[in-house]
VOLODO-357145 format. One record per residue: x negated, y negated, z negated of N, C-alpha, C in turn. Coordinates in steps of 0.001 Angstrom, whole numbers, plus 500000, padded with zeros to 6 digits. Example, Ala and Ser with C-alpha at 12.3 -4.5 7.8 and 13.67 -1.06 7.14 Angstrom:
REM VOLODO-357145
486810505690492200487700504500492200486800503300492200487150502250492920486330501060492860487100499970492130
END
This chain:
REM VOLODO-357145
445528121912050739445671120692049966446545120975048750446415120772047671447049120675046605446872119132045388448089119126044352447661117978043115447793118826041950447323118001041204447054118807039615448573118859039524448160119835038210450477119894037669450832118924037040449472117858036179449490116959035787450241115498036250449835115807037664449991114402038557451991115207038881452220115490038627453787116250038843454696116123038167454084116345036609454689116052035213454662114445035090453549113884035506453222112770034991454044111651035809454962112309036404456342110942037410456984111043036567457131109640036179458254109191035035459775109483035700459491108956037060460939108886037899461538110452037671460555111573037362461837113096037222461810112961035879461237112375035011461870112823033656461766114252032979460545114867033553460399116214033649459724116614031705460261117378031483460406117572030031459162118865030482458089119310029478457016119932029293457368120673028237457471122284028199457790123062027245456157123447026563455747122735025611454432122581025516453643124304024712454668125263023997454343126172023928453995127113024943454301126675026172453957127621027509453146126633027882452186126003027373450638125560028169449536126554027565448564126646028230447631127166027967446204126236028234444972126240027581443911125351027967443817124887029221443735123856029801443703123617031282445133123927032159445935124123031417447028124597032620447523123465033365447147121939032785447945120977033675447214120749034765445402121462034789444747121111036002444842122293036994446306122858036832446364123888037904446938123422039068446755124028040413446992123036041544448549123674042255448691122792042144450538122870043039450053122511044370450929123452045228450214123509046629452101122725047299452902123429046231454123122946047057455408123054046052456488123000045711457473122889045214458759123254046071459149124540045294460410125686046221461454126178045522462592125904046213463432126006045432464017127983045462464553128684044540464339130118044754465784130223043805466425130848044119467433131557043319467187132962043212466682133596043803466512134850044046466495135307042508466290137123042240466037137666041114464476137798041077464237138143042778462526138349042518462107137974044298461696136860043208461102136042044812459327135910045303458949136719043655457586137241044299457240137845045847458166138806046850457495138769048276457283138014049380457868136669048675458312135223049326457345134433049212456483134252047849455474133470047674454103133943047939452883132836048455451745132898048369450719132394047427451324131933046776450525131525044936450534129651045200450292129299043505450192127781043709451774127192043530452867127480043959453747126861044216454801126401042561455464125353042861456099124878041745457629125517042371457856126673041299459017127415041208460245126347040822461219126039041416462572125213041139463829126405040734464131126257040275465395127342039781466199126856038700467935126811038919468913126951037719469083127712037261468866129035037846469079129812036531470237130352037208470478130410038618472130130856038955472401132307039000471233133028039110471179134383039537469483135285038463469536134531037170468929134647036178468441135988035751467804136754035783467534138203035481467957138677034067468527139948033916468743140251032480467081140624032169466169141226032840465074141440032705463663140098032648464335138716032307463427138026032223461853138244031652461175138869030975460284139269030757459511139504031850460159140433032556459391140833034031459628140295034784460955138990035069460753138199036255459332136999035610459121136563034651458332135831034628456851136093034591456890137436034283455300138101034378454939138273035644456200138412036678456136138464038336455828137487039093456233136128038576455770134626038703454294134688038495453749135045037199452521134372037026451573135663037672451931136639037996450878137596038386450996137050040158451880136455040681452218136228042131451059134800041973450546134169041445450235132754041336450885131883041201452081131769040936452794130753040448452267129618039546452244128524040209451395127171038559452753127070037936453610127277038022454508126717037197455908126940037182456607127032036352458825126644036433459142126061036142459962125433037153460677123874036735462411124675036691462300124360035321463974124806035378464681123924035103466003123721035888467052122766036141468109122751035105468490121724034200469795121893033335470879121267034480472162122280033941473146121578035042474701122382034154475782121143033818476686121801032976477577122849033722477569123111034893478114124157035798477445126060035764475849125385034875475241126756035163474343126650033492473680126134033201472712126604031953472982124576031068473185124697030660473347123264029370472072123001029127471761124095028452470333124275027452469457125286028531468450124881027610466920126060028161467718127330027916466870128593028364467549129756027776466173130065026943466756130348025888465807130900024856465055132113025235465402133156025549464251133745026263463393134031027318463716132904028040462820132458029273461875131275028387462027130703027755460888130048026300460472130941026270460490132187025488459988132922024829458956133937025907459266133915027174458907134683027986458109134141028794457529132906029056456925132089029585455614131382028614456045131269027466454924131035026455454173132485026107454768133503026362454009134998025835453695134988027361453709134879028628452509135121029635451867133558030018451910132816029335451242131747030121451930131060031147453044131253031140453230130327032926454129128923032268453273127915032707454267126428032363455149126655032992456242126079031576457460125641031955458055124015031982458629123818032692458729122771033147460688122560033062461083121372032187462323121441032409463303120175033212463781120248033730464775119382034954465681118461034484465976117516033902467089117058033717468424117256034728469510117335034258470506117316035074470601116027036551470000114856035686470020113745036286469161113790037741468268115088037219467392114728038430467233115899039779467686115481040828467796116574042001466755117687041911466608118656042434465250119580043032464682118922044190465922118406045038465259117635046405464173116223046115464343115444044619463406114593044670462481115114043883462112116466043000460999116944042590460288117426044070460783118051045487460424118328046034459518117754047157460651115789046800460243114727047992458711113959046934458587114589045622457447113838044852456216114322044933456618115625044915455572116427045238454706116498046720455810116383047786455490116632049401454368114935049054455241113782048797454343112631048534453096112210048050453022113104046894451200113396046034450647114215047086451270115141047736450253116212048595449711114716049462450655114263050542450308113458051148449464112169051061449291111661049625448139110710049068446932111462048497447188112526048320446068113470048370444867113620049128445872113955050523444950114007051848444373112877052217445241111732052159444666110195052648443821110066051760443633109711050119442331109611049868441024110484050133441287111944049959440404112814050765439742112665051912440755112354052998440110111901054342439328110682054186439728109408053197438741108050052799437747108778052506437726109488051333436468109901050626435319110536051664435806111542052669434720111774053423434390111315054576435348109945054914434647109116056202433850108073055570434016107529053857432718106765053164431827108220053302431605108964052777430265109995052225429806110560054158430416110062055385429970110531056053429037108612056920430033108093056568428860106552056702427731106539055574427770106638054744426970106596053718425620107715053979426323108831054326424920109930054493424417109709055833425384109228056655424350108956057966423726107729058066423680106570057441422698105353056845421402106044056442421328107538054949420596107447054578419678108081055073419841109221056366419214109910057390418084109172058416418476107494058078417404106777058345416040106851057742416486107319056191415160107044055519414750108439055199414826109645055715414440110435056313414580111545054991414228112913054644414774114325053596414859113866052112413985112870051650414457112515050220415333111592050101415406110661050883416817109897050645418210110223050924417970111121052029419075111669052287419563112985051334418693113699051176419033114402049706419561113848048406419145112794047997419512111831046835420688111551047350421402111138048697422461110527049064423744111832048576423332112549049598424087113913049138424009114297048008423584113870047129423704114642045547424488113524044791424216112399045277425375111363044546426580111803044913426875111717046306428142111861046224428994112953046197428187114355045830429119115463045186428665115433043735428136114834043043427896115079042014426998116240041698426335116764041985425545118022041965424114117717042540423100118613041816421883118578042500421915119735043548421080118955044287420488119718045599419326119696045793419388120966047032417977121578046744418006122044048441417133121513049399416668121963050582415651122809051129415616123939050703414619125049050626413961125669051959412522125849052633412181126132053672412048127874053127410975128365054139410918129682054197410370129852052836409462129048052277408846128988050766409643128045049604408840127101049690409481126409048746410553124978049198410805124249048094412076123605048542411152122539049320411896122290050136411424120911051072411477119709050455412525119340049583413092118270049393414365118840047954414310118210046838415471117862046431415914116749045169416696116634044767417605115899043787418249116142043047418780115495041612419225115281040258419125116264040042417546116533039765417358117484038559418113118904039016417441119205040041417497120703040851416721121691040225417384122869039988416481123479039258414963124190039731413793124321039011412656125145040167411535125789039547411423127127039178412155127720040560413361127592040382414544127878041659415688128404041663415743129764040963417128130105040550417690131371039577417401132565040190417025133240040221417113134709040286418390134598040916419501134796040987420732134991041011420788133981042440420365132711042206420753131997043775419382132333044124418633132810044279417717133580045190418320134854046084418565135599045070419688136725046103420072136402046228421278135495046450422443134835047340422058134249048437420526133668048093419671133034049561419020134333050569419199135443050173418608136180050712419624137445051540420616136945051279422073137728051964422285136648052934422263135276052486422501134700053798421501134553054932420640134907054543419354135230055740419326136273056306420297137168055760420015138173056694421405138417057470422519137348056981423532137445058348423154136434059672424111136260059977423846135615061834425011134841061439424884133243062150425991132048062283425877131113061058426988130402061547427401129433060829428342130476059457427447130182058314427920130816057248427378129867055846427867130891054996427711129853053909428699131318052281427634130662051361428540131553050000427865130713048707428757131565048204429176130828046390428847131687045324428089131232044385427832132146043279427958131689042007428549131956040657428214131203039370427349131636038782426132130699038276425476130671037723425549130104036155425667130923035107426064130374033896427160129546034109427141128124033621428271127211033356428471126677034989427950126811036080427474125896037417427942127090038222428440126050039394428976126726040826427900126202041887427502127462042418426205127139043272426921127561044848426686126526045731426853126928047457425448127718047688425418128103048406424449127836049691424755128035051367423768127662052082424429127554053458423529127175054562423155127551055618422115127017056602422199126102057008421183124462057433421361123682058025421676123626059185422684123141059627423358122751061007422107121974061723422383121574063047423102122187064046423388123781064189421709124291064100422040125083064183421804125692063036422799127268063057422288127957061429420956129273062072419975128426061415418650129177060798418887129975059795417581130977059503417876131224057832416179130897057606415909129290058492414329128692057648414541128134056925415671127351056839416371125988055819417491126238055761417827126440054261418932126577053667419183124986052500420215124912052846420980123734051601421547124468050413421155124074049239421442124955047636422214123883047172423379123976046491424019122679045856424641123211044339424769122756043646425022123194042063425679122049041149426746122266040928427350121798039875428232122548038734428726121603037638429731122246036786431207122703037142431430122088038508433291121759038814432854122523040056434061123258040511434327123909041590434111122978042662433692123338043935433959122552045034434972122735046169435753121620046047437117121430046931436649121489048464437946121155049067438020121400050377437374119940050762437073119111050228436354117246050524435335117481050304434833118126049359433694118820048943432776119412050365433439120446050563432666121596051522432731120544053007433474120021052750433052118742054071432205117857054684431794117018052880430909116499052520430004117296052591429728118479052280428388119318052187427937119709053799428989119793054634429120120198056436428132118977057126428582117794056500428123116974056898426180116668056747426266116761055694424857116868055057423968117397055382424376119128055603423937119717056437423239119506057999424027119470058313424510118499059713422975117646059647422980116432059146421982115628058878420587116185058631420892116991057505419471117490057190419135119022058309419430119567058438418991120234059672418450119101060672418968117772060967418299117284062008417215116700061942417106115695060880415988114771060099415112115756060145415471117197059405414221117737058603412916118775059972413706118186061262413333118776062643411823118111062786411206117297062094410220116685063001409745116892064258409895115754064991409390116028066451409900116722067314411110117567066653412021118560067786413151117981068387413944118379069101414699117359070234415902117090069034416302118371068040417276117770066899416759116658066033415664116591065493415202114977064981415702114196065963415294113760067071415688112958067956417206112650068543417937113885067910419205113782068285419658113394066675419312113396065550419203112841064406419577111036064556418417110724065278418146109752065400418861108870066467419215109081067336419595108597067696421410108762068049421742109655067196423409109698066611423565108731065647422500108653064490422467107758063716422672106238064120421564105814065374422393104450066010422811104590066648423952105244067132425035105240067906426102104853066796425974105362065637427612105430064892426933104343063983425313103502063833425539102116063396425771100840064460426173101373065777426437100373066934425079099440066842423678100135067301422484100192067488421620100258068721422563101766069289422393101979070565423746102299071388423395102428072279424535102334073259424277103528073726425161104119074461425113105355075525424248105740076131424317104633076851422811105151077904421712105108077563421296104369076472420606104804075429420351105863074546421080106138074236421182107681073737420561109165074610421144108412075901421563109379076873419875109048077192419251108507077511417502107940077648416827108866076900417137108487075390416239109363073914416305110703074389417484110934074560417579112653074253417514113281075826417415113146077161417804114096077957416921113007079063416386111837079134415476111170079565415771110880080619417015109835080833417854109535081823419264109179081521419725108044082213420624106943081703421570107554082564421509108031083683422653108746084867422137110154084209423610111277084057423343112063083754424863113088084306424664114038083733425938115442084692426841115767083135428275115989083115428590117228082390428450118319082839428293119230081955428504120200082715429584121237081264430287122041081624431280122879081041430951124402081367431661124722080605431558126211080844432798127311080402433264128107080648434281128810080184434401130252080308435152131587079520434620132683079449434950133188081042433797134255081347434209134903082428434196136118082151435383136861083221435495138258082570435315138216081412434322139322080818434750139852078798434049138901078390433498137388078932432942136293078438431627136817077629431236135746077109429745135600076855429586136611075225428369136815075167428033137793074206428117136935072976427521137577071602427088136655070483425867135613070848424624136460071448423778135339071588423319134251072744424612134812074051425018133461074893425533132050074643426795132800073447427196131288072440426249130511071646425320130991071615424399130182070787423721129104070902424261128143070859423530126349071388422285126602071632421589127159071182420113126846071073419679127698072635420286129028072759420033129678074262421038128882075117421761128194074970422226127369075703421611126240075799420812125573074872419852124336075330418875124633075799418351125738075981417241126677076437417253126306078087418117127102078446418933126959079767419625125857080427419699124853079831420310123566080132419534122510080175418148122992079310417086121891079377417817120784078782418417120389077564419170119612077125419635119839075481419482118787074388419882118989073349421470118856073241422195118418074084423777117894074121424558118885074248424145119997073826425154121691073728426345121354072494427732121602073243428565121355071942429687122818072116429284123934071543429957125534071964431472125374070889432486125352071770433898125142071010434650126774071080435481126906070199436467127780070666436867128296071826437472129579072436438108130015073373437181130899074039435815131450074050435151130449073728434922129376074624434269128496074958433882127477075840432964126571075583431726125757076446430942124782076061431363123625077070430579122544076162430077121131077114429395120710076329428301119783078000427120119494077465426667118243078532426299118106078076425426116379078830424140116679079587423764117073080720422381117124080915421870116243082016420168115849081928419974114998082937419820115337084385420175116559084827420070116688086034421365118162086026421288118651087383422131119482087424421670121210087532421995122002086856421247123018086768421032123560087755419843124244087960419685124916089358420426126501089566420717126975091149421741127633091098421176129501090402419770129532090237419465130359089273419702130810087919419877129568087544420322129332086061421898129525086219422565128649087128424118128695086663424576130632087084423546131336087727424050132399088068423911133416086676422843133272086153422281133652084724423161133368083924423766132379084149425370131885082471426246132647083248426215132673084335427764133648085338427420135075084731426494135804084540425603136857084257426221137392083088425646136065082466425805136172080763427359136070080030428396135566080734429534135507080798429806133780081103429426133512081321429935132086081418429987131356082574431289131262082830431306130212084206431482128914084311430862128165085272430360126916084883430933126004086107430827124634085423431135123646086415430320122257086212429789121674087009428722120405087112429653119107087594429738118041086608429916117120087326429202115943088044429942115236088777429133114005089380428260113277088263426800112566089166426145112186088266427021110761087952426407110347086801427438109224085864426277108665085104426194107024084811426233106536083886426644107321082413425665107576080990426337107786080161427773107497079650428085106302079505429704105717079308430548105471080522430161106450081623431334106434082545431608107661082794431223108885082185431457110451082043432667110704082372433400111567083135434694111430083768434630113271083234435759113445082545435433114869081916437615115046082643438120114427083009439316115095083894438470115306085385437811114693085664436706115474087182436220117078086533436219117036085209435223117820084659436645119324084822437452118898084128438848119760083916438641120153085321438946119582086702439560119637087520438252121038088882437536120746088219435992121311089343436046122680088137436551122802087191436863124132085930437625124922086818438454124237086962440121124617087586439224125219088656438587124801089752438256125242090801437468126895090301436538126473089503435404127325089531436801128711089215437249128706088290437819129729088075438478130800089385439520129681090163439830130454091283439198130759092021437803130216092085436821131053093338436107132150092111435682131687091035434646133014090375433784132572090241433586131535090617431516131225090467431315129779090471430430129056090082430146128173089399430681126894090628430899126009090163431268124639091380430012123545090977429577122713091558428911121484091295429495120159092299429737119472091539430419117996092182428978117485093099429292116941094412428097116214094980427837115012095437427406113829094698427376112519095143427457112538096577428884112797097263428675112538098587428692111255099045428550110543100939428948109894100812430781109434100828431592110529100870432813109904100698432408109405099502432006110091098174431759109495096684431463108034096838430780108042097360429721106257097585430698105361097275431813105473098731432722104670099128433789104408098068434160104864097197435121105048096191435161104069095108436016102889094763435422102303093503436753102848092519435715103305091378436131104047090062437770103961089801437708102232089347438742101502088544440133101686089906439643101149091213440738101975092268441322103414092217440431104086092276440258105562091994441293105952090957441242105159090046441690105796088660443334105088088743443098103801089108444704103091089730445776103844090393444961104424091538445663105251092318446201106667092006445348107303091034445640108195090330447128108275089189447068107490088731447813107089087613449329106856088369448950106251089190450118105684090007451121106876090661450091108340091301450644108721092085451236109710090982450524110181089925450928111383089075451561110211087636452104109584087855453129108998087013454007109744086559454944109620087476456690110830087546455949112165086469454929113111087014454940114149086258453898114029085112453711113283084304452541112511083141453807112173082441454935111535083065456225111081081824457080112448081589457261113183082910458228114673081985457405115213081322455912115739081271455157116095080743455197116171078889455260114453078367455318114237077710456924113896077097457652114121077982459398113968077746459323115687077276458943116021077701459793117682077646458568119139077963457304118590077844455989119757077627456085120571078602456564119905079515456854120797081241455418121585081648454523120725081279452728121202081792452971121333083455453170120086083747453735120141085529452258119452085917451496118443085358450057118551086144449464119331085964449803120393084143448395121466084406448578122045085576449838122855086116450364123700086798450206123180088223450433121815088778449631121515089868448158122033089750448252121474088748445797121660089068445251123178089482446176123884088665445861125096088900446487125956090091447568125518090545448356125679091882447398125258092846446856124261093103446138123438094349444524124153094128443981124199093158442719125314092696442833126288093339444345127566093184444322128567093917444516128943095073444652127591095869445679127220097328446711127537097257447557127257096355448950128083096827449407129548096496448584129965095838448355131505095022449677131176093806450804132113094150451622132219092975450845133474091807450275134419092631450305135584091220448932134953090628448057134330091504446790133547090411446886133040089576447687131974090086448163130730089265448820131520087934449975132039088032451081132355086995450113133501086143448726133908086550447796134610085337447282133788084836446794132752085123445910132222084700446559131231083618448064130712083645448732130195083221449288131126081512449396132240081821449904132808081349451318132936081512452062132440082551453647132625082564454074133372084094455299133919084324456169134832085464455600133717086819455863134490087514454882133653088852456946132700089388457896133189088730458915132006088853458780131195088734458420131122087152458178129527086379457286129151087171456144129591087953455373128767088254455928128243089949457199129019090174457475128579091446458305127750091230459355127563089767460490126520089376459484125084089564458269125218088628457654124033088166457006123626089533456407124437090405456332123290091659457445122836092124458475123598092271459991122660092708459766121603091955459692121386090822460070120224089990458843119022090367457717119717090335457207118500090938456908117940092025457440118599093053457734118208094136458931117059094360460196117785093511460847116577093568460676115305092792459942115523091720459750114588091173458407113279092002457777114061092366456888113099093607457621112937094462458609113476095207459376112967096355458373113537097520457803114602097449456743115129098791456972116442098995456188117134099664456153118356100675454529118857100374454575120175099530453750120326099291452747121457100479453557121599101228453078122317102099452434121426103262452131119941103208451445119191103960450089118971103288449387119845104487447451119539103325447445118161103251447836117040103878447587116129103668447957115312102150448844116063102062449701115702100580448690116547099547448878117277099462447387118023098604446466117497098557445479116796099653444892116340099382444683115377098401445036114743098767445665113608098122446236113393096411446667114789096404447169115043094875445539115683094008445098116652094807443735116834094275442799115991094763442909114385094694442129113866094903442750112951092965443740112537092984444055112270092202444458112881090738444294113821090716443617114965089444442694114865088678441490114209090047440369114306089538439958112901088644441343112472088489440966111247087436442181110899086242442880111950086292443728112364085474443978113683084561443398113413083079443109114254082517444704115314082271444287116828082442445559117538082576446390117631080912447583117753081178448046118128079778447917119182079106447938118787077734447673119333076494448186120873076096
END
């Protein structure tokens, strides 16, 4: 996140004086990432570029020439130098002189005015920065998912309004779809650029200038193909709201542009979900053909899953299900209408991935701390768990269930969040291993002490005896509706 140097200078409240012989064309639209105060002689190994240099002048170089050529070759946008009658009165004349011969704005301080409130003005623009940013792409992400109703040309037109740039949705031949005056053919130049990204693998994406214009390109999401690529082109660089807006789009047009494939349909019916259209189990109907349905999770085993195990698409393969969502660590979850058979879950065990099934559910009653908790299990045995509508299940009502839960793991849910104890993760995974200190304390990552301090602690803090199965029970019964900490 950064603001122009403009929006910096331009607070009346610092009174900030502009040494206008050290501007150069455009220098006020250079981006200040932060504002630091430095006495140093050479504080170039300190900085990462962008930053608004603060300095009196206390420890001033006889070699100014080269401290300021060290500034602007480090990225520095700028020096704000401080008058103060204890240290410099006046500018120093050859830090003028040395700042206008390399380019780096100078910026001068009144005495009157702290470094701490150039610093608290600046931290403040960063911060209205982000808030309109974040507005800007939760309108351009209502707005583009409205126009995904009216299916690749409207939604192309949508996306080109709101980055300002034409776009261009290109299949294996020609463009599918595009807007404001896209160029066609495309350039020579974003042709090879389309043709490097076809021949890597993932979620990727690159940038090329073309004459006066900054061109993306990038594969349509969900997943990245290299059949459909998104081309986008304008005059102005594209920001970090930008490449968001474009994520999104993507996103969309990979799904719309699916006809008839389970991503159209998951197009479609995300679309009325987020216009409060359809409901859950609705959703859960369209896409996986069934209103009661399973999570199911997954997490690495041993050296975990390969490149093309992570891949949603061999994971919807295998899941019989479009609801593949592959996160970090690595790890998945996914929504499917039935529960995989134990061929398949041995094949993801195979492939690196170990898995866990939960109880069937209503779409909007998905219980994903059952989901945490049958994880927890699978791990300490090795091999996949599946929850089973038993009849104890039958007998159980939810909202009790969840009462009782809450109730009993209270005490360690408040130190938890008093003091980041992780005393339910450390149950879940304690009662998972039966009682296994060296399991537990690997899997945790900490000395198998801590993990023997932290059952003390929650033992006393429940007031029980953990060595009564009956009490265990009981605690891993109530787990399973209490999501573990963070």
């Amino acid at each position: 996140m950064n603001v122009p140097l403009r929006d910096v200078v331009g607070n009346r409240e610092l009174a900030l004086e502009v040494v206008r012989e050290t501007l150069r064309p455009g220098a006020l639209d250079l981006p200040v990432r932060w504002a630091h105060v430095s006495e140093l002689q050479d504080p170039v190994p300190y900085l990462v570029g962008g930053e608004l240099i603060l300095t009196a002048g206390v420890n001033l170089p006889e070699r100014i020439d080269r401290y300021v050529r060290g500034l602007r070759d480090a990225g520095v946008t700028a020096l704000g130098f401080g008058l103060t009658p204890s240290v410099h009165e006046t500018l120093p004349e050859p830090l003028r002189r040395a700042c206008a011969r390399h380019g780096l704005p100078l910026l001068v301080v009144p005495a009157r005015t702290p470094f701490l409130a150039v610093n608290r003005a600046v931290s403040v623009a960063l911060t209205e920065a982000a808030q309109r940013e974040q507005r800007r792409i939760t309108a351009a992400r209502e707005t583009l998912t409205r126009a995904a109703g009216g299916g690749l040309g409207e939604l192309t037109s949508s996306l080109a309004a709101r980055l300002g740039s034409w776009v261009a949705l290109v299949g294996e031949g020609d463009a599918l779809a595009s807007a404001h005056d896209a160029p066609a053919p495309l350039p020579p130049q974003v042709r090879e650029l389309m043709a490097t990204v076809r021949a890597g693998s993932g979620i990727r994406s690159a940038t090329t200038e073309v004459g006066d214009s900054f061109v993306v390109v990038q594969p349509v999401y969900p997943q990245a193909t290299a059949s459909h690529l998104l081309v986008v082109g304008r005059t102005r660089r594209f920001d970090g709201a930008d490449r968001a807006i474009l994520a999104v789009g993507a996103a969309l047009l990979g799904l719309v542009g699916r006809a008839g494939s389970d991503a159209a349909e998951l197009g479609t019916a995300a679309t009325g979900l987020l216009l409060g259209r359809t409901s859950p189990r609705g959703v859960a109907r369209t896409l996986v053909g069934a209103e009661v349905v399973r999570l199911v999770a997954g997490t690495a085993y041993r050296r975990g899953p390969g490149e093309v195990a992570q891949r949603p698409d061999w994971l919807r393969a295998r899941l019989d299900t479009p609801l593949v969502s592959v996160r970090p660590g690595p790890s998945f979850v996914a929504i499917a209408g039935s529960s995989p058979s134990p061929a398949v879950l041995e094949e993801l065990r195979s492939a690196g991935w170990l898995t866990a099934v939960g109880s069937p559910a209503p779409a909007d009653r998905l219980s994903e701390p059952e989901l945490e908790l049958l994880l927890a299990r699978a791990r300490a045995l090795g091999r996949p768990v599946v929850a089973s509508a038993s009849d104890f299940d039958a007998l159980l009502a939810p909202d009790a269930s969840r009462g009782f839960a809450e109730k009993a793991l209270e005490p360690l849910v408040a130190l938890d969040e008093a003091g980041d104890r992780e005393l339910v993760r450390t149950l879940r995974t304690w009662l998972a291993h039966h009682g296994g200190w060296e399991p537990t304390a690997a899997e945790l990552g900490v000395h198998r002490n801590s993990v023997r301090h932290r059952i003390a602690q929650v033992e006393k803090a429940l007031d029980v005896d953990l060595a009564d199965p009956d009490v265990r029970m009981r605690l891993w019964f109530a787990l399973r509706w209490v999501p573990s900490s963070p």
